[in-house]
C-alpha positions as CSV (number, residue, x, y, z in Angstrom):
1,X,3.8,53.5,36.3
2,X,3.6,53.4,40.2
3,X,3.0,57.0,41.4
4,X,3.1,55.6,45.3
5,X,5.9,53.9,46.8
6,X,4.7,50.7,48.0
7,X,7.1,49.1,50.5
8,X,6.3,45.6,49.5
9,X,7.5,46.1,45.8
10,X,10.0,48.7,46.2
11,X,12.2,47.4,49.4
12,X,13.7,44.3,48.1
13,X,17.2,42.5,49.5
14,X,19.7,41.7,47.2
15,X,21.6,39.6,49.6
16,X,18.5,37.1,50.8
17,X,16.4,37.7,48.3
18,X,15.6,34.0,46.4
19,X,18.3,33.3,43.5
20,X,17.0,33.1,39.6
21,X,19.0,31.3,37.3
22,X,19.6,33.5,33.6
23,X,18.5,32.8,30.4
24,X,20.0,32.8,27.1
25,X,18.1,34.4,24.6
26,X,17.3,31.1,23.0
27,X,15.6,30.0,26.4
28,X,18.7,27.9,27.6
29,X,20.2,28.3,30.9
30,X,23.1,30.4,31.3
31,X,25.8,27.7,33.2
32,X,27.0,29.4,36.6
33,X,25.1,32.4,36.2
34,X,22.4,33.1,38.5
35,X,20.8,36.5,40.1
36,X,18.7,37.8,42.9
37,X,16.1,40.6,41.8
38,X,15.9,43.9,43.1
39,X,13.5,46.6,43.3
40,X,12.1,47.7,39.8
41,X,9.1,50.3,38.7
42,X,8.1,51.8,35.9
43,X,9.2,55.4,35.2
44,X,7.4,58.3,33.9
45,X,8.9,57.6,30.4
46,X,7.6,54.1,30.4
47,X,10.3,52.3,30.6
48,X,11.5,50.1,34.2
49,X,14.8,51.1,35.9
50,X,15.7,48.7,38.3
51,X,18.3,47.0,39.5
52,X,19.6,42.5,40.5
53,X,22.6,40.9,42.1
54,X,24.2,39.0,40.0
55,X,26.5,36.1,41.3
56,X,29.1,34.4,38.6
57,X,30.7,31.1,39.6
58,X,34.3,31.0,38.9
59,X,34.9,30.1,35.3
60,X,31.4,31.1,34.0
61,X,30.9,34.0,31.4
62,X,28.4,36.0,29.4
63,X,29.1,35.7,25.9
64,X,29.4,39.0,23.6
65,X,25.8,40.4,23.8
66,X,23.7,43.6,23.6
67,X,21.0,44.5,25.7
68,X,17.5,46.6,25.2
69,X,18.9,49.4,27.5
70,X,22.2,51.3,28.9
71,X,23.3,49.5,32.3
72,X,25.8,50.0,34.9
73,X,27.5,47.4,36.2
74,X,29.2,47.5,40.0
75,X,31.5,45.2,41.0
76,X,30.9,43.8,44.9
77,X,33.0,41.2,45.1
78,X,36.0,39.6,43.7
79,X,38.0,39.9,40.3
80,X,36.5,39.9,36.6
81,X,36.4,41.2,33.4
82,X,34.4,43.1,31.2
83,X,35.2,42.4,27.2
84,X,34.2,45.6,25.1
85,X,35.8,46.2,21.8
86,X,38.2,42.6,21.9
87,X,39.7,44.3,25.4
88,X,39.3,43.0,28.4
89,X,39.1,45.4,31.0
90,X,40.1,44.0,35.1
91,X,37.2,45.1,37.1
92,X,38.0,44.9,41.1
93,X,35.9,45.5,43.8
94,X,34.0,49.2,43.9
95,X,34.4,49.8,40.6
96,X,31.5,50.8,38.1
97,X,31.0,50.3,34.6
98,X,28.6,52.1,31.9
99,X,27.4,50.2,28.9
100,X,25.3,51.8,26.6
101,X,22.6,50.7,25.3
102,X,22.7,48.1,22.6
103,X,26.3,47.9,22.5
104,X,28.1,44.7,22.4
105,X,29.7,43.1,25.3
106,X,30.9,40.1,27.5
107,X,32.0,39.7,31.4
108,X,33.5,36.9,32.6
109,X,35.0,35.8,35.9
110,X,38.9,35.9,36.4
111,X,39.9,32.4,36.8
112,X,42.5,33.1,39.4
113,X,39.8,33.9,41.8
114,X,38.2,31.1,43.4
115,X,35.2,33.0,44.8
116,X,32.1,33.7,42.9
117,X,32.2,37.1,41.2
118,X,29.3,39.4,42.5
119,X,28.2,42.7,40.5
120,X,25.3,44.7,40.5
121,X,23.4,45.3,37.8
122,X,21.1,48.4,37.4
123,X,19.8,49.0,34.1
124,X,16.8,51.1,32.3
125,X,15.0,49.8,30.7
126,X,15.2,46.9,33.6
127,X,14.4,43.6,32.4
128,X,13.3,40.4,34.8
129,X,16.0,37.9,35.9
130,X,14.7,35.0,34.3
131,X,13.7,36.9,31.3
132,X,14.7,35.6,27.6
133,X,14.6,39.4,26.2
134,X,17.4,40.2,29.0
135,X,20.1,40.2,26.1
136,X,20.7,39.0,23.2
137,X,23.5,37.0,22.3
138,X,25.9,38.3,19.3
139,X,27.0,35.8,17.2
140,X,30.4,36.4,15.9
């Protein structure tokens, strides 16, 4: 746990910051999905909040999946859709989303849009960009 802030960790840029591509749990690349990390730091319970930019090219998706931790999702730029419960619920611009944690879900761009959907993504516990324990896939 960092008990100092330490400007070269915790100040990070989500718009210039250098883009990741994401990983399927089984190590494969996600197709059209790619994400700029953001600050991150242990907490006092041990886990890492943090929180990435994550940039969808139109027609790309994240297949129903769970993740280790809750997560909030904010959308900053165009149209999507996040699938919980076989519904898929319109997400626009400013909006927020809470997913807890281990609970099953997919987003997906809306194929209308020809612009890359943008959202951040802050979740505890935070895991890396380019990790392949970000989320597991959930086979149906």
């Amino acid at each position: 746990m960092q008990s100092q802030f330490d400007p070269q960790r915790h100040i990070q840029n989500l718009s210039t910051g250098q883009s990741l591509k994401l990983l399927h749990s089984d190590g494969s690349v996600l197709d059209g999905i790619s994400g700029v990390p953001g600050a991150a730091e242990l907490i006092e319970s041990g886990a890492e909040v943090g929180v990435d930019r994550i940039i969808m090219d139109p027609g790309a998706e994240f297949e129903l999946h769970t993740h280790p931790g809750a997560h909030i999702l904010y959308v900053l730029k165009a149209r999507g859709f996040i699938h919980v419960d076989g519904v898929d619920y319109d997400m626009v611009e400013g909006d927020s989303v809470y997913v807890p944690a281990n609970f099953a879900h997919g987003v997906k761009t809306n194929k209308k849009v020809d612009e890359p959907f943008e959202i951040l993504a802050f979740g505890v516990p935070h895991m890396p960009i380019d990790s392949r324990d970000r989320m597991t896939v959930v086979r149906r």
